[in-house]
N, C-alpha and C positions, 0 to 999 in steps of 0.2 A: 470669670472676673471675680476677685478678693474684693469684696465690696468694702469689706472690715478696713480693708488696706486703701481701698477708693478713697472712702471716707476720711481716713486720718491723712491723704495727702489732700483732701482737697481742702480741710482744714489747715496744713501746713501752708499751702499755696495761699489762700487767705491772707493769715498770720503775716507773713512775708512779702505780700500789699500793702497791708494795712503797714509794716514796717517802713517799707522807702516811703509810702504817705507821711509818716508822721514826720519823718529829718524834716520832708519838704514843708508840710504844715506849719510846722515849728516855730519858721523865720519869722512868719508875717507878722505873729503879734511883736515880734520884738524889735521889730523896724527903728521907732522912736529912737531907743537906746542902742542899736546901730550907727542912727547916726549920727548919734551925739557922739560916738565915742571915736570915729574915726573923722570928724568935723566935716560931714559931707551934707549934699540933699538929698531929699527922698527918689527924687526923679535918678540920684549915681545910685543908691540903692538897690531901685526900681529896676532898671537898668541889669544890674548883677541877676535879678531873679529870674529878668525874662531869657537871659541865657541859659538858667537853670532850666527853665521850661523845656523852652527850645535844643537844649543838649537833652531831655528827656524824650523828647520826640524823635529827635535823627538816631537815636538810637535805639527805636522800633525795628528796624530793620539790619541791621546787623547781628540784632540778640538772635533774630529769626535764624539766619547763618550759623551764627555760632553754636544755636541747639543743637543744629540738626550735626554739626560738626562733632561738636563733642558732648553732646548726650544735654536734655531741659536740666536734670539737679546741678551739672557743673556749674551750669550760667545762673541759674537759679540763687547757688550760693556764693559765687563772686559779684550780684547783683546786693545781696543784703550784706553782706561782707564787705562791700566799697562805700553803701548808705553807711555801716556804722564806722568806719577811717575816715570817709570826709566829712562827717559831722565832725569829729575828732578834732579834724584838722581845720574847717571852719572856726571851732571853738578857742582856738588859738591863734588866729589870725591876725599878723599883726600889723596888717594896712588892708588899706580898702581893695587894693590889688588882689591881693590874698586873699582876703573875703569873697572876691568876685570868681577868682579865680579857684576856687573851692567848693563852690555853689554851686559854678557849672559841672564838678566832676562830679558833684552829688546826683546830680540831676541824668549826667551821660551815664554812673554806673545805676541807679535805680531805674534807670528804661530799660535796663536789658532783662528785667523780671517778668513785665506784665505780656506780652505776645509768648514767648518761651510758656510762660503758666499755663495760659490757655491752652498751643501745639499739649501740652503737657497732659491738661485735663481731657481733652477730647478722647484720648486713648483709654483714659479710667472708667467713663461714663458712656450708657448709651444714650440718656436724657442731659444730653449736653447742654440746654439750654438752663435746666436746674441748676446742672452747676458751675456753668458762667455765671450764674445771678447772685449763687452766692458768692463766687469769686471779684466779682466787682464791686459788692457791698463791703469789702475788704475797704473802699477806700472813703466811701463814707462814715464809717467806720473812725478812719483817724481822723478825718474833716471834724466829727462829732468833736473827740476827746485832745485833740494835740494841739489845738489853739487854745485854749482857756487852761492846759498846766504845763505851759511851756509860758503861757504869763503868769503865772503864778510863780512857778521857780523862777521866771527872769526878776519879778518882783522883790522875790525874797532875797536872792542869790547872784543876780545881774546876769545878761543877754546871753553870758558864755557859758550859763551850767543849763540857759532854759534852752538850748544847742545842745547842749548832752540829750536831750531827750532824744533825740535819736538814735544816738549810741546804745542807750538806756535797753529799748525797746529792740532794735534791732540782733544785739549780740544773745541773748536768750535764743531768739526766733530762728537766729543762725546756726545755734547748736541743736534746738529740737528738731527742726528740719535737716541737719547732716545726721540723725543718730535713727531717725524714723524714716524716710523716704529713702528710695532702696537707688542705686545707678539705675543710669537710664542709656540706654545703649544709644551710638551714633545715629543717625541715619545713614550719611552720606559722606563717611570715614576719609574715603578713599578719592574725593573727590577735592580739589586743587580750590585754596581758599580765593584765587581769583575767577576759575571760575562759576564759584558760587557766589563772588561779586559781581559778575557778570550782569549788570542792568536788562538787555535788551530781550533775552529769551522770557525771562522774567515778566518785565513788563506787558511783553503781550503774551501772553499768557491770562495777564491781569484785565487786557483791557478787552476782555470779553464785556460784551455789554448788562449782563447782568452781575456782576463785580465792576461794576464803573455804577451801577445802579443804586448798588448798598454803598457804598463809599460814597454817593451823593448825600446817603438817607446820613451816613455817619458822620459826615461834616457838619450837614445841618446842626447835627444832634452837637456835636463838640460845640461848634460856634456858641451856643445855646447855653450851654454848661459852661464855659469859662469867662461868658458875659455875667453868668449870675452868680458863680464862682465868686466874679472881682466885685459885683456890683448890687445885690439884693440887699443885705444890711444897709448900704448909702441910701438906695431908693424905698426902705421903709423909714429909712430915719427924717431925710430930707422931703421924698414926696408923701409919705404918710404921718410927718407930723409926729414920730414915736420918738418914745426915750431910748437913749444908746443902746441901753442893757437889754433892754425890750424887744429892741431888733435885735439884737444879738441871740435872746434866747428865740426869737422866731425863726433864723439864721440856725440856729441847731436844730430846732422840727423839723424845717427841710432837708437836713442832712438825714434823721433818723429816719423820716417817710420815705428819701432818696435809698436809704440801704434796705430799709425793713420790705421796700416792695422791688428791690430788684431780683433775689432768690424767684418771687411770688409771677413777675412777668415771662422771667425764663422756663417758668415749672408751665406757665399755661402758651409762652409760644413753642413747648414741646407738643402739648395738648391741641391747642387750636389753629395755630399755626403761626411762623415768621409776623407775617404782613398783617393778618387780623392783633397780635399783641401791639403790634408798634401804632396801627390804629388807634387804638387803645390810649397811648403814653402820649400822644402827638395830639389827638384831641383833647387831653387831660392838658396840655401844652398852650393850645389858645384859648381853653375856656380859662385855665390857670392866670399866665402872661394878660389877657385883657380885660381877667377881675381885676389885677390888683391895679390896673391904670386907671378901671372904672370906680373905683373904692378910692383910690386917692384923689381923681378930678371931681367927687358927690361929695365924699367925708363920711362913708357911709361905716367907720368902726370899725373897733380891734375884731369882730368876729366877723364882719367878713375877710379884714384881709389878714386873718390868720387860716381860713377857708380856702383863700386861694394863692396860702404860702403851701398848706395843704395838697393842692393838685400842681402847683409847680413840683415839686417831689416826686410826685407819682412819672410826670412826663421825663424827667431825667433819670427816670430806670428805661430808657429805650437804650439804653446799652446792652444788657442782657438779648434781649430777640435780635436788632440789627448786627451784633458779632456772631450770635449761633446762627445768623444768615449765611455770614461769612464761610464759618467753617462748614454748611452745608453744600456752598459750593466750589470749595477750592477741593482737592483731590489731598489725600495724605503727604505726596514727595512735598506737595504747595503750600500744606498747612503754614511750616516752621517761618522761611523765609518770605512765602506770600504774605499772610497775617501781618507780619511784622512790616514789608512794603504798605500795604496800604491804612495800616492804621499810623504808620511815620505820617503819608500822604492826609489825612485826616486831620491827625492832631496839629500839623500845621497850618491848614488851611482855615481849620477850626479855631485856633488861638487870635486868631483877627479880632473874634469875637468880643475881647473883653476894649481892642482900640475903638472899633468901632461903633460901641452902643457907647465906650467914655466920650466919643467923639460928637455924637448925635448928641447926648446930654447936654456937654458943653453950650451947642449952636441952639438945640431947640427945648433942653428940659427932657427930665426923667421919665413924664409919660410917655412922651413921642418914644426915647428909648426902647423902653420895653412895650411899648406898641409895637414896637419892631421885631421882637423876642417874638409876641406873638404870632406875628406874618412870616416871621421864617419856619415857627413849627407850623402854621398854615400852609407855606411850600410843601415842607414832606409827608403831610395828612393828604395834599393835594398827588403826589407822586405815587402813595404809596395808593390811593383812592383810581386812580388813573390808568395805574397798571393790572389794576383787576378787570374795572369796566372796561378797557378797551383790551384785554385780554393780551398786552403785550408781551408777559409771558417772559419778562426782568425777576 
């Protein structure tokens, strides 16, 4: 193994996260003047984005196909290649139709990057879990920086150049990684693109019970992440009483602690093990989740609940150990297209997350909320606690 050569793709692979992150990042702050300018609501907006999502999830599992079809860099660079066209084309959109219908292709060609990377990296590394950790702090990463100068250019420049930013960032990324990262040969060349659509062999294959085991733990985890995604700034501003800008910059801590410690989880679920790291993330999870409901129903201060914006952070790098689960137990032919099946199956299931804690908020308030955040990473500390003691062997 060319370590020299590991290393600089697994930095490419990165790069090229962090890239369709940022298109995607981009939009939110500039909502506002979205929809002022096509005279819509937030909710027709809203609406475009979550198909953006949702076109990035269904197309987990065909990126998987398509790797193994014609080699991870091809899809890799039609994946960042399609982030910076339909920013492009986003950016020029000249009704809401268009807008929406722009979003979602942003979102369908930037899904086909992240399962592809991974199948990708597992072949470069033997401490895979190292470098998923770094490869997924790829997208905290642009969480960090693509919301606050995509409002800045929207400010200075208006909605349609702080949309360039992804072009921006992407087309660089597209050229280092076609001029550095070498082909990547087929897997399954020769094999009929239907029946590598082929659902059914697949699927069981999948529903072995310990890959039905992790993909519970990964759901939780998703549910988790795109509750606090859509809703930790609201519930420091509203349930803790802070200034905008205040949650906002505690809204960036969590981003930094969420990337700075996912490398740090994957390096020690190589060392300690899968299930002992996710231990780890998932208690950082409820003690995290039911500081900050306890700090906002006492009034007990910015240090604590910047303490326990702190371990919310840590518990959303359980991405790193529950994917290098994954790939410890799917077999090579499985990696490309399994991967990609159940983290589609995941991120879907997991995207409820951000209706359902809006939903709870609505009826009962922000603490109830995220008292809930907490009892679900309580679910998977309890799964993950369970399958040890009773030796179930998931």
């Amino acid at each position: 193994m060319n370590r020299r050569y590991a290393h600089t793709a697994l930095a490419l692979c990165t790069l090229a996260f962090t890239a369709t992150m940022v298109a995607r990042l981009a939009i939110s702050p500039l909502v506002p003047e979205i929809t002022a300018t096509f005279e819509v609501s937030n909710a027709t907006v809203g609406l475009a984005l979550s198909g953006m999502w949702l076109a990035y999830a269904l197309s987990q599992f065909p990126s998987g196909i398509l790797g193994d079809r014609y080699g991870e860099r091809t899809v890799i660079l039609v994946a960042v290649g399609s982030t910076a066209i339909a920013s492009v084309f986003i950016a020029v959109s000249p009704s809401i139709l268009g807008f929406a219908a722009f979003t979602v292709l942003l979102g369908a060609g930037a899904g086909l990057h992240y399962s592809v990377a991974t199948t990708f990296l597992t072949r470069q590394f033997d401490d895979i879990g190292r470098a998923i950790g770094v490869h997924v702090a790829g997208g905290p990463l642009a969480g960090l920086a693509a919301p606050p100068v995509a409002a800045l250019i929207g400010a200075r420049y208006g909605w349609r150049a702080g949309i360039l930013l992804g072009t921006a960032v992407a087309v660089p990324v597209f050229a280092l990684f076609a001029r550095y990262v070498r082909p990547t040969a087929p897997v399954r060349s020769d094999q009929s693109m239907r029946e590598r659509l082929a659902l059914g062999p697949l699927a069981a294959s999948l529903s072995r019970p310990p890959i039905l085991y992790t993909t519970a733990l990964a759901t939780l985890g998703a549910f988790t992440w795109q509750a606090t995604a859509s809703f930790l700034p609201t519930f420091l501003e509203i349930g803790h009483g802070l200034p905008g800008t205040l949650s906002a910059l505690l809204f960036s801590l969590h981003f930094v602690v969420h990337g700075g410690t996912q490398p740090v989880t994957g390096s020690l679920s190589d060392r300690l093990g899968r299930d002992e790291t996710v231990v780890v993330t998932m208690t950082a999870g409820v003690v995290g989740y039911g500081s900050l409901v306890v700090v906002a129903s006492r009034g007990l201060g910015l240090a604590s609940t910047a303490g326990a914006v702190l371990l919310v952070g840590v518990a959303m790098s359980w991405g790193a150990p529950v994917q290098s689960r994954f790939m410890d137990l799917l077999s090579d032919a499985e990696r490309g297209a399994g991967f990609g099946l159940v983290r589609t199956v995941y991120m879907v299931f997991g995207a409820s997350g951000s209706v359902v804690v809006g939903a709870v908020s609505d009826v009962t308030g922000w603490e109830v909320a995220f008292g809930l955040l907490a009892g679900v990473m309580g679910l998977g500390l309890t799964l993950v606690v369970a399958n040890r003691a009773l030796g179930l062997g998931y």
